[in-house]
C-alpha positions in Angstrom: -47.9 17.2 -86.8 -44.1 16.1 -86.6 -43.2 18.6 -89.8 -44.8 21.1 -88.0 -42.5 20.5 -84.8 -39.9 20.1 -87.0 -40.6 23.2 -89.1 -40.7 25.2 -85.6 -37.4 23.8 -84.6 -35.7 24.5 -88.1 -36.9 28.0 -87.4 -35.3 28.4 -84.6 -32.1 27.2 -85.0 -32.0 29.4 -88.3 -32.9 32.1 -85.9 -30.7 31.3 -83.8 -27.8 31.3 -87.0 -29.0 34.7 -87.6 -28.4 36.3 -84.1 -24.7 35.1 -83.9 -23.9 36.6 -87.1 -25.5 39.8 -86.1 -23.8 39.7 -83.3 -20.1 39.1 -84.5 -21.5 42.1 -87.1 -22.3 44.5 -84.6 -18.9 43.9 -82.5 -17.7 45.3 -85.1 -19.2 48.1 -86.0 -19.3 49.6 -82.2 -17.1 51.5 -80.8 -15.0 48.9 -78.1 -15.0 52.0 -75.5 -19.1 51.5 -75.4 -20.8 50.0 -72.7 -24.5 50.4 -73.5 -26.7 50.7 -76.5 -30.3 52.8 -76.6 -33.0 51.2 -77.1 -33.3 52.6 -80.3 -30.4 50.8 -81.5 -30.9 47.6 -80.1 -33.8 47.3 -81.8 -32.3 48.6 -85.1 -29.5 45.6 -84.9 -32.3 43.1 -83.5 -34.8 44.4 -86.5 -37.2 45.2 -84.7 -39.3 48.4 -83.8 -38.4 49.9 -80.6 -41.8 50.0 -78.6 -42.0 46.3 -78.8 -38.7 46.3 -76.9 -40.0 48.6 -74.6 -43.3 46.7 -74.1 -42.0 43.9 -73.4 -39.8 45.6 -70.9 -42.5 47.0 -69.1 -44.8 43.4 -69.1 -41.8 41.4 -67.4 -38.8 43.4 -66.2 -36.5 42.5 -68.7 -36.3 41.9 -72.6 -36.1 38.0 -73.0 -33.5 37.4 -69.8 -31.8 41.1 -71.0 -31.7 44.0 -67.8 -31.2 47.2 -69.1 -29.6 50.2 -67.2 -32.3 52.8 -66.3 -31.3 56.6 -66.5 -32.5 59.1 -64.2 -34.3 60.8 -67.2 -35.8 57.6 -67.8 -34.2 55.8 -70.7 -32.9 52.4 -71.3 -29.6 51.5 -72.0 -28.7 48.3 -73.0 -25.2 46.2 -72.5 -23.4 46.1 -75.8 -23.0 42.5 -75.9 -27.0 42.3 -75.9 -27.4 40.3 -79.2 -24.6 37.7 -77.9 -26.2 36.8 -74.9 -29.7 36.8 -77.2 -28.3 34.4 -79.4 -26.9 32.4 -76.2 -29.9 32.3 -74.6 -31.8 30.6 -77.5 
């Protein structure tokens, strides 16, 4: 049982590892005059597909602490600094 727990926490502090570097990545690579991100690319930059954002959006208001900006038309935007306060967060 312990090298499970212990294997779970390894996990997530490698996860954790993973989302700051992204993040100092993506800084980067984004225009500084940005404010938001689609959903489309924040799930590009988290690796993930975008539905599952969007599900998870629609189960409990925001994606893991994260409130997007709804648009009259109906899509999300995201703040740029998503995957920094992800990476916080964990």
């Amino acid at each position: 049982m312990d090298r499970g727990f212990a294997s779970n926490q390894q996990n997530a502090v490698r996860c954790g590892a993973i989302l700051m570097e992204k993040a100092a990545n993506i800084s980067h690579a984004i225009d500084q005059t940005r404010q938001y991100l689609s959903t489309e690319e924040l799930a590009s930059h988290l690796t993930l597909r975008p539905q599952s954002i969007r599900k998870r959006y629609c189960q409990t208001g925001t994606y893991y602490s994260l409130r997007p900006v709804k648009l009259p038309n109906g899509r999300l935007m995201w703040p740029v600094n998503s995957i920094e306060l992800l990476a916080k967060a964990q």
